[in-house]
N, C-alpha and C positions, 0 to 999 in steps of 0.2 A: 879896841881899835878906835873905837870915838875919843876916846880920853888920850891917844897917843901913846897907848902904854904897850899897845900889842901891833905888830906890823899886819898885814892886811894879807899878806903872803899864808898865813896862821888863820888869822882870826875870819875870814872869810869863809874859805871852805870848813873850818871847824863850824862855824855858823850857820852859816847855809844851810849845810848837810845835815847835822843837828834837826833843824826845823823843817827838813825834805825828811828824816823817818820820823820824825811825830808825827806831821800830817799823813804822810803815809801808815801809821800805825792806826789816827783815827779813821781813815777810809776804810783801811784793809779790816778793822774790827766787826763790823757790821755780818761781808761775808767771807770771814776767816774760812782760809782750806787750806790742804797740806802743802798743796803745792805754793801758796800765796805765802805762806809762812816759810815755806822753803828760802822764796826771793827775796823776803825780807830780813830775813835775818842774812843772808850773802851782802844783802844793801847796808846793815847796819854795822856788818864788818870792813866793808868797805871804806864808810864813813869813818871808821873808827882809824884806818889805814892812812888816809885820805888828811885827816886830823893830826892824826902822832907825828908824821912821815914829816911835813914840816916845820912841827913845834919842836922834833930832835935836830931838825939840822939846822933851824937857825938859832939856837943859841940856848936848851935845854940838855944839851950832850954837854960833854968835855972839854970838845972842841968844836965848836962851832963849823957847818960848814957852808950855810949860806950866811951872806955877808947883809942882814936885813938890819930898820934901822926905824923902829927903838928893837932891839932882839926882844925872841921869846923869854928871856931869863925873869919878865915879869912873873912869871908860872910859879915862879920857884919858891919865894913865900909864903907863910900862910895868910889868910885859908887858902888862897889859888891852888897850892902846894896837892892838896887833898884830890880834885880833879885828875892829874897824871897819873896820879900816885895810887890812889883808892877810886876813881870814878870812872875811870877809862879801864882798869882792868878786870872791874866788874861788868864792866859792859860786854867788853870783848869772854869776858869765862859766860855770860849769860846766852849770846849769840851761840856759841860753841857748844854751850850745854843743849841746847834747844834744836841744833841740826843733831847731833847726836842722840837726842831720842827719839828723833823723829826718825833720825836712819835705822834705828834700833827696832821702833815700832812697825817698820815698814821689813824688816829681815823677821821679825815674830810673826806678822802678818800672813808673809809668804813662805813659810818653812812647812812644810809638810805637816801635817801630823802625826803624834807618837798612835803609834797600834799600842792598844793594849792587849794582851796575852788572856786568856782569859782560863785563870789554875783551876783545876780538877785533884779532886781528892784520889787518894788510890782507893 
């Protein structure tokens, strides 16, 4: 966006937000809990929402649908290219992954115990 190459509609909250879950990752390191990591990875999807939503509509889709001015199409060569493409969807499968064990962990947690049976010979 300093260079004129990115409209500020984009590069902003891509930015921002960016640098609101890193410092929030090094805060939240210290006293990491399930529930802290719960919020945080909801946060780092968000951002990730928050980012894409309008690098696609100004001018990384098809057809553009906001009408920003230099458009996102800066994105599109390389290396920029690699970010959408490979670095945003790693993030967002990382995020994903990480509520998913965490919900996984928390259903093995609380699921009963297996009885075991205990066999006798005749």
């Amino acid at each position: 966006m300093a260079q004129g190459t990115l409209p500020p509609v984009f590069a902003l909250p891509a930015g921002l937000g960016d640098m609101a879950v890193g410092v929030a990752a090094l805060l939240l390191g210290r006293r990491w809990t399930p529930r802290r990591a719960f919020w945080f990875n909801v946060f780092g999807l968000a951002d990730v929402v928050v980012a894409v939503t309008p690098g696609l509509l100004g001018g990384l889709a098809t057809h553009p649908v906001l009408a920003v001015s230099p458009s996102t199409a800066a994105m599109s060569p390389l290396p920029l290219a690699l970010i959408p493409t490979t670095v945003v969807p790693l993030d967002a499968a990382l995020h994903v992954l990480s509520l998913a064990r965490r919900r996984f962990a928390i259903r093995t947690a609380t699921a009963p115990a297996a009885t075991s049976r205990s066999r006798t010979t005749p």
